[in-house]
C-alpha positions as CSV (number, residue, x, y, z in Angstrom):
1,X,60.8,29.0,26.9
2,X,61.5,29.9,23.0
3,X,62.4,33.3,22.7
4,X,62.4,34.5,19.4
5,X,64.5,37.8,18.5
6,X,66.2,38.8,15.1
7,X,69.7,39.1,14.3
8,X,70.6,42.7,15.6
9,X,69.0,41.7,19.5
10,X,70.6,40.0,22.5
11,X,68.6,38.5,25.3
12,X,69.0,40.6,28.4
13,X,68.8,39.7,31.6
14,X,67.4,41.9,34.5
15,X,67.3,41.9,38.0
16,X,67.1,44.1,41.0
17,X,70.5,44.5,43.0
18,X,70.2,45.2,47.1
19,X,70.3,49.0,46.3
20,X,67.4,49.1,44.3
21,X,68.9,49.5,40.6
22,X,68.3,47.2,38.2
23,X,70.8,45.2,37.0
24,X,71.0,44.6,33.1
25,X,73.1,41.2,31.6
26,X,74.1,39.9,28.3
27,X,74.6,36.3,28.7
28,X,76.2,35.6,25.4
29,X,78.5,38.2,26.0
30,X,80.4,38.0,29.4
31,X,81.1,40.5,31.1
32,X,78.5,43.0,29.5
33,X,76.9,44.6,32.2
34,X,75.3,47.3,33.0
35,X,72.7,49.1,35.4
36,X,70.4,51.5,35.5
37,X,68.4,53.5,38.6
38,X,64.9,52.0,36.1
39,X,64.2,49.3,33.7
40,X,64.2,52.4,30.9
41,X,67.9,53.4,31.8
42,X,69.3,49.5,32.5
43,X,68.0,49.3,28.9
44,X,69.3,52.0,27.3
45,X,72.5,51.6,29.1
46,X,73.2,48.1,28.0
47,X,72.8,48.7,24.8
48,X,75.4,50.9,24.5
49,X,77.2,48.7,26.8
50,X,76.5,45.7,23.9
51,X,77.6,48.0,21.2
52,X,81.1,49.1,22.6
53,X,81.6,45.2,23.6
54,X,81.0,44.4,20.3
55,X,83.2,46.9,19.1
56,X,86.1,45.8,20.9
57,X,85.9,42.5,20.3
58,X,86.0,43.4,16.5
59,X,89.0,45.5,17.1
60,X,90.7,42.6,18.8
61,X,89.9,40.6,15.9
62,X,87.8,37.9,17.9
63,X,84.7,36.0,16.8
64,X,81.4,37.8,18.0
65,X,79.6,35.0,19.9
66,X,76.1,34.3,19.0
67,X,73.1,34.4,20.8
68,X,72.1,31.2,21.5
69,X,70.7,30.8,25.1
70,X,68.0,29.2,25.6
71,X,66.1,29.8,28.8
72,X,64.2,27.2,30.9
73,X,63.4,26.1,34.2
74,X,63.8,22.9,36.9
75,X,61.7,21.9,39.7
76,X,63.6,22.3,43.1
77,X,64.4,19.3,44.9
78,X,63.8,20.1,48.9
């Protein structure tokens, strides 16, 4: 799957944790995670999450990774 996004988005990854929240991850950025009680407030809440990531790696003075992830599937073998 292409996913096509501009310069100022990250692809985000959501999923639904056993309590019922939804679960919101940057892939290009580890450990940028974040959750929200709705898809609206994982949202919101991950992108503030990306912004003070971002922000602390520019204090540290380390490269900002970029976005490349490409996202695809495989059969399963059974």
């Amino acid at each position: 799957m292409t996913v096509h996004k501009t310069n100022n988005e990250r692809i985000v990854f959501l999923y639904p944790d056993e309590d019922g929240y939804i679960i919101a991850e940057v892939p290009s950025l580890p450990g940028c995670i974040s959750q929200g009680e709705t898809r609206q407030e994982a949202l919101q809440n991950i992108q503030e999450a990306i912004a003070l990531h971002l922000e602390v790696l520019q204090e540290r003075g380390e490269l900002i990774p970029e976005d490349n992830i490409e996202i695809t599937s495989v059969p399963v073998l059974i």
